[in-house]
C-alpha positions, -999 to 999 in steps of 0.1 A, spaced: -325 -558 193 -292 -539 194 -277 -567 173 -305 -560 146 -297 -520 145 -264 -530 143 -266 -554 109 -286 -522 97 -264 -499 107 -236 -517 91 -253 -524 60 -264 -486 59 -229 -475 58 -215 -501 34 -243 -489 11 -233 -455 18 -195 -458 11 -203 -481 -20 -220 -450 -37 -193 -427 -22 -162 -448 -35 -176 -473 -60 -200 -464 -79 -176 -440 -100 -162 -473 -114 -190 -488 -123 -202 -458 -145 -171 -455 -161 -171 -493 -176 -207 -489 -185 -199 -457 -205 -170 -472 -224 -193 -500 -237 -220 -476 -253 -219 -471 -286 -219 -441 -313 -250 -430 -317 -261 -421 -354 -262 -382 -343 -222 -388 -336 -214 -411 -361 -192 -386 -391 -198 -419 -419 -235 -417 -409 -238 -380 -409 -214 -379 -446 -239 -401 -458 -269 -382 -450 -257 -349 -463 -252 -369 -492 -283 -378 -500 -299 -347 -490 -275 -329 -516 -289 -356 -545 -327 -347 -533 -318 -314 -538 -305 -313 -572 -327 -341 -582 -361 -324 -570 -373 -356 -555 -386 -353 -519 -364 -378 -490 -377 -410 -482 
């Protein structure tokens, strides 16, 4: 029995320092990898200001 809360108690801490020390890293390399959303994107937003400025002078309604 002391053996068994021992394993857990071992496995509790590892988990614990893990999201303490680790965890940091993994976020960071998961961040990197995401893409530019199309709210961020300055080709994508150029491009819709465009097209809003030819609805405008054209009359014609977006879409």
């Amino acid at each position: 029995m002391v053996y068994l809360l021992a394993v857990i108690g071992a496995i509790a801490v590892a988990y614990l320092l893990w999201r303490a020390f680790g965890s940091d890293r993994v976020r960071v390399g998961s961040k990197a990898r995401k893409g530019v959303g199309p709210d961020d994107d300055p080709e994508f937003l150029r491009k819709l200001a465009e097209q809003a400025k030819r609805h405008r002078e054209d009359g014609t309604p977006p879409g």
